[in-house]
N, C-alpha and C positions, 0 to 999 in steps of 0.2 A: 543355653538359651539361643533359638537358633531366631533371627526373621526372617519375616516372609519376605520378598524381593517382590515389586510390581512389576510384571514383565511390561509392561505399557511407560512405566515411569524410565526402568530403565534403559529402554529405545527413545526416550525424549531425550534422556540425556546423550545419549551415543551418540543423536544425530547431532548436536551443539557440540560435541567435542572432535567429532570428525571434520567437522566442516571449521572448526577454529584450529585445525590440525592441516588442514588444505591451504589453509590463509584467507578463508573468508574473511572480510573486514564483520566487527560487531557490529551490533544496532540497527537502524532504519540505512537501506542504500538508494530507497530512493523513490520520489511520489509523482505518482499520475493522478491526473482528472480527463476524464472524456468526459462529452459532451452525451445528450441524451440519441444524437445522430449517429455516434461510434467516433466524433472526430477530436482528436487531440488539444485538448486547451488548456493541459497545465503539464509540466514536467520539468523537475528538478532532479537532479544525483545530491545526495550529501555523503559517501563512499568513497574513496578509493578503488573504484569496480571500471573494466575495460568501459570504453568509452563507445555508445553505440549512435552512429550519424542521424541524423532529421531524419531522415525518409526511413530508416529503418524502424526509429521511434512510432511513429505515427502508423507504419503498417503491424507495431506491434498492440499498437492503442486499438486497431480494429480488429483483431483478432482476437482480442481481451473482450472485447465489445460481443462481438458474434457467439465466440464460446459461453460467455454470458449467459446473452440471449437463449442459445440451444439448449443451457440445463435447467433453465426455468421450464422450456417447453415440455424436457423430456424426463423433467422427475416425476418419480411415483409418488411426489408428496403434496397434496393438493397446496398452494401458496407458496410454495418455495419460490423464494426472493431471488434466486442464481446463487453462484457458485462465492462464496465467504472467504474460502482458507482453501491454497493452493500450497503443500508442503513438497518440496525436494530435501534432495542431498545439500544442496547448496546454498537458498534462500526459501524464505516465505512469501506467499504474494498474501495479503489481506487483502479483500477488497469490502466495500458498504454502497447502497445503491440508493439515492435520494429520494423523495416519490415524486419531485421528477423526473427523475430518469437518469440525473447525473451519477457517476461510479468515479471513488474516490478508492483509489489503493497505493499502497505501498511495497515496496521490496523490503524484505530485511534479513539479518543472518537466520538460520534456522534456530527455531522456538523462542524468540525472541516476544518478550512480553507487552502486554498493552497497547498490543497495536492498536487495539480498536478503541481505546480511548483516543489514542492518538489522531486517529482517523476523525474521531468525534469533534477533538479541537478542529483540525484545521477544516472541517466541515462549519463550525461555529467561528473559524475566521475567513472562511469565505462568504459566508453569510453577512458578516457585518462590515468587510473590507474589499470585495469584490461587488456583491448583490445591489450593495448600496452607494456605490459608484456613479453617479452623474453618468459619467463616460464611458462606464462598460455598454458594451452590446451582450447580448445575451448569444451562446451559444460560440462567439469568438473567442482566441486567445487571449489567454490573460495576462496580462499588464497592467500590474500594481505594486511598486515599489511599497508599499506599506505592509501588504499582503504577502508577498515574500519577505520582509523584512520579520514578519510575525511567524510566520511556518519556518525562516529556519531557525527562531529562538524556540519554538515549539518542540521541533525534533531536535534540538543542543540539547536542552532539556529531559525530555524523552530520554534520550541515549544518556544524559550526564546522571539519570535515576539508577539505570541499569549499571553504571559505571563503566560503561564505553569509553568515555572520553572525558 
């Protein structure tokens, strides 16, 4: 009795084993939020992943922003929202795009699950702990100890489901 093998399944799994073969850390490595302008107003590591300075972050925030931007213009698919699911060797990027314009994404090991729930939470704790801020401005850096306190119980979480940590 022979099975069949998914050739699709099992390239999902090769890439999760090679890269936890490299020493990728498991789980979620790490969240952005840009602004609807391209410009950087959230970013946290929860990883073990090289450490990348200000000004590199934030020119990688616009670049995410633009490439965006570009595959919405240039899909053949009428409505396409931009670019979701960016797969390497190494990490996953997810990303979700607000209808206003904010994009919310994540780094994490390769095929790592539920991002997009994930994304959904802390899309629902910026909503209720950022939005609703007396003090925030709109479109600036964030700054809310409440709100980070919530996102990184969110991705402990997340990753403690998976059994990361």
């Amino acid at each position: 009795m022979s099975q069949d093998i998914d050739p699709l399944d099992l390239e999902w799994r090769n890439r999760a084993v090679l890269a936890q073969e490299a020493g990728v850390p498991p789980g979620v490595h790490s969240l952005w939020i840009i602004n609807k302008s391209g410009g950087l107003v959230y970013h946290k590591t929860y990883a073990d992943i090289p450490h990348i300075d200000v000004n590199e972050t934030m020119r990688l925030a616009s670049m995410w922003h633009a490439i965006h931007a570009m595959s919405i213009e240039i899909s053949p698919v009428e409505g396409c929202t931009g670019i979701e699911l960016l797969e390497t060797d190494q990490f996953d990027l997810r990303c979700t795009q607000t209808p206003t314009g904010t994009k919310f994404f994540v780094t994490a090991a390769p095929k790592t699950l539920g991002l997009e729930h994930l994304l959904r939470s802390v899309y629902d704790l910026y909503s209720d702990y950022v939005m609703k801020n007396p003090f925030y401005e709109m479109e600036m850096p964030i700054r809310c100890e409440l709100f980070d306190t919530n996102v990184l119980s969110a991705v402990r979480n997340h990753n403690a489901q998976l059994g990361n940590y």
